[in-house]
N, C-alpha and C positions, 0 to 999 in steps of 0.2 A: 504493500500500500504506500501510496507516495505522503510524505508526513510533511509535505511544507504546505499542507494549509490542510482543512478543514473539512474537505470535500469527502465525501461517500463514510464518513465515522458514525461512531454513536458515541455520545455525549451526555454527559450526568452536569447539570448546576443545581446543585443544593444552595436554596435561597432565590434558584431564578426570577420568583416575581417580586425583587427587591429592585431598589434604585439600579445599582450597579449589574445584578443578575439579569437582570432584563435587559440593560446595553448590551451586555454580555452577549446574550442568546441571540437577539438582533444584529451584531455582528458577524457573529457564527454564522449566521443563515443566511447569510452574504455570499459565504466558499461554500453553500450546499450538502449542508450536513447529512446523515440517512435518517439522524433520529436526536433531537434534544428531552432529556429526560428532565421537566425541572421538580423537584420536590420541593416543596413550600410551605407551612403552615398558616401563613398571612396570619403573625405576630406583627411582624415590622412591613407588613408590605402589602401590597394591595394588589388583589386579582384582573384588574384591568392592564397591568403590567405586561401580562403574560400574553405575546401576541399571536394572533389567529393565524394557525400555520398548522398544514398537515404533518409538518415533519415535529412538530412541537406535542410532548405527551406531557400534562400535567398531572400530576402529583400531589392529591392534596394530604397534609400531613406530617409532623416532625421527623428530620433525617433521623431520629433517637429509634423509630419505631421499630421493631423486629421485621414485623410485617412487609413494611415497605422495603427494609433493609434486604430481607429475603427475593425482594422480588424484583431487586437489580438484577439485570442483565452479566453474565461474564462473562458478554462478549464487548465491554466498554473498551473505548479508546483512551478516552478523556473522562476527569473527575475534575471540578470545580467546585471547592469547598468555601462559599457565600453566606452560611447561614450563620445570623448571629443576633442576639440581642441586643437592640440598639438602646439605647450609646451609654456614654462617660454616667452621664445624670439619671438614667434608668437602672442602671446598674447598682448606684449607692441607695437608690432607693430601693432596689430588692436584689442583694447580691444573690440569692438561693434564686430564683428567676433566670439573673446572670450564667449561674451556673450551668444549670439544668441545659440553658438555650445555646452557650457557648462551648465552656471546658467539656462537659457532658457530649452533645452535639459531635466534636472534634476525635473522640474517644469513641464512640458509639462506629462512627463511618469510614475511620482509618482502620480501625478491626474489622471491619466488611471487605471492605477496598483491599486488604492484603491477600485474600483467596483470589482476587480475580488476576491473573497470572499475564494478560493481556496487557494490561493497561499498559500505554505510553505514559501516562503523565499525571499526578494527582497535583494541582496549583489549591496552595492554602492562602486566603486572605489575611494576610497580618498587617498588623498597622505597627507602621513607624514609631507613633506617638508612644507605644510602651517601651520603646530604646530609647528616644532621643534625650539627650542631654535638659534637665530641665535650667533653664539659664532667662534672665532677664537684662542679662550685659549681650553685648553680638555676638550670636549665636555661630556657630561653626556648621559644617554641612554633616549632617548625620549618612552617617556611614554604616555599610549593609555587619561591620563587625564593630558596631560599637558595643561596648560594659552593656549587661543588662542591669540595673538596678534591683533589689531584692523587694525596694520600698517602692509601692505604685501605689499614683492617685486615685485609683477606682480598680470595682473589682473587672468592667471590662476590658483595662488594660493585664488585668493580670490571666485573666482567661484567654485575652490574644496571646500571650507568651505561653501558655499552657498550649494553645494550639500547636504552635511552634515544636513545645519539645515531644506532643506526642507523636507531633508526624518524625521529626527527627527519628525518634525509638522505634518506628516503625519502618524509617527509613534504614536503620541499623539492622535491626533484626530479623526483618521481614523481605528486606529490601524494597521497597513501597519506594515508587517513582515520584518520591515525594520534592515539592518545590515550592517556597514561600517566597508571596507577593507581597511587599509592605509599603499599605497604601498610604501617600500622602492624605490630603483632606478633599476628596472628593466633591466637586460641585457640577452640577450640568442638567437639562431634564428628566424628566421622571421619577424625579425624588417628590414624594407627595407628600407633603407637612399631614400631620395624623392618621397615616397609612397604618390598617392593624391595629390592634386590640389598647386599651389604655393599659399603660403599665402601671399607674399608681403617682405616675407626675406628671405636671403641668408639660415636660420636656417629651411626654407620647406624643404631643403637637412640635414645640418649638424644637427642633431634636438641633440639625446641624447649621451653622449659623449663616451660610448661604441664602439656601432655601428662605429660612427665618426672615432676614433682611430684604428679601424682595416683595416676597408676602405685606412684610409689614410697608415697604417703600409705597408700590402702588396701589396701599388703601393709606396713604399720605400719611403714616403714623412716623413719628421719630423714632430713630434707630439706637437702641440701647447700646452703650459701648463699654464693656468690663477694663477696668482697666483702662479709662479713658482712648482705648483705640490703641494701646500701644503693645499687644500683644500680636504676634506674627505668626504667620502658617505659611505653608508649601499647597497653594490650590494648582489639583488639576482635573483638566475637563474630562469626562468620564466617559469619551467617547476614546480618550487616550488611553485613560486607566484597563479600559476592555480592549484595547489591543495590546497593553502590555499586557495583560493577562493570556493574551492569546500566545503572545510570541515567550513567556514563558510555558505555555504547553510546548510549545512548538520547538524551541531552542534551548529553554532550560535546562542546564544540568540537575539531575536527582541529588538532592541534599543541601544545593545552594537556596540561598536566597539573595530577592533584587529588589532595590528600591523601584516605586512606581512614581515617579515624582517629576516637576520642574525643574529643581535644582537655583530657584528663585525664591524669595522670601518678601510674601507681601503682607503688612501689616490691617489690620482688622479696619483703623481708620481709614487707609485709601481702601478697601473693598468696601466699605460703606459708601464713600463718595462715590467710586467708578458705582454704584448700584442708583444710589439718588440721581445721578447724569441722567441714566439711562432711560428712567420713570420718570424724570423729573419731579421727581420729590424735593418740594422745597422745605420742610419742618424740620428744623434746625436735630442737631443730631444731640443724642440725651447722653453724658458722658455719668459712668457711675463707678464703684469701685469692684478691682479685681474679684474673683467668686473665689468664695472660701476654701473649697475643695481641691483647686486647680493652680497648681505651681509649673504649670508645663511654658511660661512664659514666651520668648521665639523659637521658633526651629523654621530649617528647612533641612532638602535629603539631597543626597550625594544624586548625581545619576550617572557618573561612569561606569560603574558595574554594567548597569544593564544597558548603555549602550556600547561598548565595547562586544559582552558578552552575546546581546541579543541581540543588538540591533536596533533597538529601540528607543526614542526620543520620543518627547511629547511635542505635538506640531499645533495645540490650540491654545492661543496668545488669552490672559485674561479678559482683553475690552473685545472679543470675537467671544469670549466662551459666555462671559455674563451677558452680553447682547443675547445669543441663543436663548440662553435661561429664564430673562425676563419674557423675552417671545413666549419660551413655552407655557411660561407660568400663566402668561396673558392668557392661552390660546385653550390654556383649563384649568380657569380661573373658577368654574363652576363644580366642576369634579374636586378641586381642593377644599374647597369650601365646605360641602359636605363629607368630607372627609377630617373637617376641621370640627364640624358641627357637630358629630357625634360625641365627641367628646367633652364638649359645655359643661352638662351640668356635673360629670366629674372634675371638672379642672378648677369650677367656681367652688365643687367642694373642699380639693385639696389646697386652695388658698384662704377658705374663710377656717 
């Protein structure tokens, strides 16, 4: 079978009708896959995601299930391990939730995935943010072997590094074609603000601060800024991030890991402004103090690994990717809403 792209496989995305998994899948079905398998629970993610396509078989149900587990295919190519309990502030609020949905999750379908004798490639989602350096002086470019830290801000950064070591161990023992993706801060369409079940905070709606900011930009609300704006991230468009994830199935070495990144560090303040441009949101911006929980002050991520290694570079510039993003937000601006709606009268609960 020829392995530089995509065409005539069968394909597992665990979490495919999430933000990312669903780029994902849509990508894929670009090179002609025989069969995308996506498994999803829609926890974090909403069924409209999931797009209409014969070659697309949905799944509904946690990767944890036996059931489901049993009744992968071993005749898979590819494994894309997406599924995860979102985010930092869901997670402090129900670390046993966290668990269950992430470290659980990672352990449940790396012990599946090791019988199938096939596989090319299993790519795990890991996020940068549980390596990078926590710094508020200039940050340095986080590198795919930076220290891990033993002390994390939350328990979803500690269940991403859990990921990590059990595919590692699996990659060790079992030898499982395993490969870690560590994602910068993702932003781009189809991330739906209250996609999926309340988890118990206000953040089942405001999850990642992209989204957040454009929502709130074009219904003219001022843009909350922790830390007065001075806190920094590595954005990239997630049209990127799902080819990096491709081109680690595809070029990856088993047992490495690659940043997915820009390799750019833009601060919270100018992504507020480039987002107010765009909407023309004039309501001056709401400056407030740093969150309690969160010492992760700047980063950004190396990218020579993966482009040396794979090939790969991210080619969507911020003031091109946020333009997209407000488009799409525009263009379903109605499906968010009611995705927003559902959650009301729990969120007025857990603030009064």
């Amino acid at each position: 079978m020829d392995t530089s792209d995509f065409s005539a496989t069968k394909v597992l995305v665990a979490g495919g009708a999430g933000f990312v998994g669903s780029n994902l899948v849509l990508q894929i079905l670009q090179q002609d896959p025989r069969e995308i398998i996506v498994v999803d629970n829609l926890l974090s993610s909403d069924v409209s995601n999931i797009p209409r396509d014969a070659r697309v078989r949905f799944v509904f149900g946690s990767i944890t299930d036996d059931r489901i587990l049993a009744t992968l295919s071993d005749d898979l190519d590819f494994a894309f391990h997406l599924a995860c309990f979102h985010g930092n502030q869901s997670s402090i609020t129900d670390p046993l939730a966290d668990h269950d949905n992430n470290a659980y999750t990672s352990l449940k379908l790396f012990d599946r995935l090791k019988d199938i004798k096939g596989l090319k490639k299993v790519v795990y989602a890991a996020a940068a943010c549980a390596v990078a350096e926590k710094t508020y002086d200039a940050p340095t470019a986080t590198t795919e072997d930076q220290p891990v830290t033993l002390y994390h801000d939350s328990p979803y950064s500690i269940s991403k590094i859990i990921g990590e070591l059990y595919g590692n161990y699996y990659f060790q023992r079992h030898q499982l074609p395993f490969v870690k993706a560590r994602f910068s801060n993702v932003y781009g369409p189809r991330e739906i603000l209250g996609a999926g079940q309340w988890r118990g905070t206000v953040h089942t709606v405001w999850r990642n601060v992209t989204p957040a900011f454009i929502w709130r930009s074009l219904n003219g609300e001022a843009l909350p800024l922790d830390d007065d704006g001075n806190t920094s991230r590595d954005f990239i468009f997630v049209e990127d991030t799902a080819r990096g994830l491709m081109a680690c199935a595809l070029k990856g070495e088993a047992g490495e890991v690659y940043n997915l990144a820009t390799g750019k560090e833009t601060s919270i303040l100018e992504l507020a402004n480039l987002i107010n441009e765009f909407t023309g949101n004039k309501t001056p911006l709401h400056l407030q103090p740093a969150r309690d929980w969160d010492r992760s002050g700047k980063r950004f991520a190396s990218t020579n690994k993966a482009k040396k290694q794979l090939g790969f570079e991210a080619q969507i510039e911020m003031h091109e990717g946020i333009q997209q993003t407000v488009a799409w937000t525009r263009a379903n601006a109605e499906l968010i809403y009611r995705s927003i709606a559902k959650h009301y009268t729990m969120m007025s609960q857990t603030r009064s």
